[in-house]
C-alpha positions as CSV (number, residue, x, y, z in Angstrom):
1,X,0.0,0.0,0.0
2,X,1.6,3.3,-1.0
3,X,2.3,6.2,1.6
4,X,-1.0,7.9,0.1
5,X,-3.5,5.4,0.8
6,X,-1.8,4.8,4.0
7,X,-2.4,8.6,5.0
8,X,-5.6,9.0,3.7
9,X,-6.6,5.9,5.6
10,X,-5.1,7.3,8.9
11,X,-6.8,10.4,8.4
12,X,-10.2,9.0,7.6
13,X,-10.2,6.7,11.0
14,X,-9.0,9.4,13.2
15,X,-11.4,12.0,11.6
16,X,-14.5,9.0,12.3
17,X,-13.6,7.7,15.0
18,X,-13.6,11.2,16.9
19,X,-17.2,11.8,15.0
20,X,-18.3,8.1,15.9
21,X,-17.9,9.1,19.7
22,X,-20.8,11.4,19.2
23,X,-22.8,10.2,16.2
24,X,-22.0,6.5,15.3
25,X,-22.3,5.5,11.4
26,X,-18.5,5.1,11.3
27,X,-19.0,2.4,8.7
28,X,-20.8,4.4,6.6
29,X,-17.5,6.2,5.7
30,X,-14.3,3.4,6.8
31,X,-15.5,0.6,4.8
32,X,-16.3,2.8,1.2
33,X,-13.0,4.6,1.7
34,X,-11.2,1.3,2.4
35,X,-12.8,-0.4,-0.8
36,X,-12.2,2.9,-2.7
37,X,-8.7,2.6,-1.6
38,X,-8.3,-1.1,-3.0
39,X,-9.0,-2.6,-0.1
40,X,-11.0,-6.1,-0.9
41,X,-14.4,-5.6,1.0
42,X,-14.5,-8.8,2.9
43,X,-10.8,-7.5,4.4
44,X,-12.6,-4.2,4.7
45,X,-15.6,-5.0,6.2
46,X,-13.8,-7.2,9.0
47,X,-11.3,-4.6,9.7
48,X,-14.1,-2.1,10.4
49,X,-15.9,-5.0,12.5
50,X,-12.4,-5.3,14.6
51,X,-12.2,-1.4,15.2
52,X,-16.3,-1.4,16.4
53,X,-15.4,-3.9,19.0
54,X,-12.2,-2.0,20.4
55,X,-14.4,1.2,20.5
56,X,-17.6,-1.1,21.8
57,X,-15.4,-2.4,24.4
58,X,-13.6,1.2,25.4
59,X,-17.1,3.1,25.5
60,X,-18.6,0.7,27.7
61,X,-15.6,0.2,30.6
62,X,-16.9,3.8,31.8
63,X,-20.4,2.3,32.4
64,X,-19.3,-1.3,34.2
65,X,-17.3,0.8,36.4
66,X,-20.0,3.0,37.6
67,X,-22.1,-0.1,37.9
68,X,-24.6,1.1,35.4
69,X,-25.2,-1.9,33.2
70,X,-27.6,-4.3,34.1
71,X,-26.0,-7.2,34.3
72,X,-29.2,-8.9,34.1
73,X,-29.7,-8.4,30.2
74,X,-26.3,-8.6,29.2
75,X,-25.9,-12.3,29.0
76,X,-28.4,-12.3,26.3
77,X,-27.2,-9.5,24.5
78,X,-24.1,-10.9,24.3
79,X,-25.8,-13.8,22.3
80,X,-27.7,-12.1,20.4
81,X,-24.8,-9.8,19.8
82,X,-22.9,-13.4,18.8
83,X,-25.3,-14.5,16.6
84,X,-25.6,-11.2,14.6
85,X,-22.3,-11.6,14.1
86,X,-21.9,-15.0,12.4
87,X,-25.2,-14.1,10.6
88,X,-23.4,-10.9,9.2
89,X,-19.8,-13.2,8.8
90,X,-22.4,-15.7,6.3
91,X,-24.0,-13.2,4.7
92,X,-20.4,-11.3,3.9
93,X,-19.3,-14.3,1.9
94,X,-21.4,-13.7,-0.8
95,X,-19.8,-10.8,-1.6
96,X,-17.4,-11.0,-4.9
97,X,-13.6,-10.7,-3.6
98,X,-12.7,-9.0,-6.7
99,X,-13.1,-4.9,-6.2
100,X,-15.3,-2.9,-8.4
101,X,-12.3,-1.2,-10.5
102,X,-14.4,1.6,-12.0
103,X,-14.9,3.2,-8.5
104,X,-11.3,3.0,-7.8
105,X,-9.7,6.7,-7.4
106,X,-6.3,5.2,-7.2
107,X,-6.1,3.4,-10.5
């Protein structure tokens, strides 16, 4: 990947992730610009799936510290949070490995 891509990438992350904080929809912006940037969108799609559960995980240590969750639900959310998950891994392999070239902006 070429010094370029790499910025823009870096740029893109730290410029959602600062709006995700407040707004959420990060992947509406990480995984386009990652596929625009040549990025295969299975490899896309699970990188932006990896950097949701560090930021899941970091946004709610605040509230298990205070006690706030209730601990009650989370044991099912968890599974349902699970199963989501390998439903959305399932439905991702239908998705064609090779990019779309004519959206490419770094042909």
């Amino acid at each position: 990947m070429s010094g370029a891509k790499l910025f823009t990438l870096v740029i893109v992350f730290f410029l959602t992730s600062v709006i995700s904080v407040l707004t959420g929809s990060t992947s509406l912006i990480t995984v386009p610009v990652m596929i625009t940037v040549g990025i295969e969108a299975h490899v896309a799609v699970a990188t932006n799936m990896l950097a949701l559960t560090f930021m899941s995980v970091g946004g709610s240590l605040p509230f298990m510290r205070r006690g706030v969750l209730n601990r009650s639900r989370l044991v099912l959310s968890i599974v349902l949070t699970i199963i989501g998950s390998c439903l959305g891994a399932l439905l991702l392999l239908s998705v064609p490995l090779k990019p779309c070239k004519s959206l490419s902006l770094w042909q």
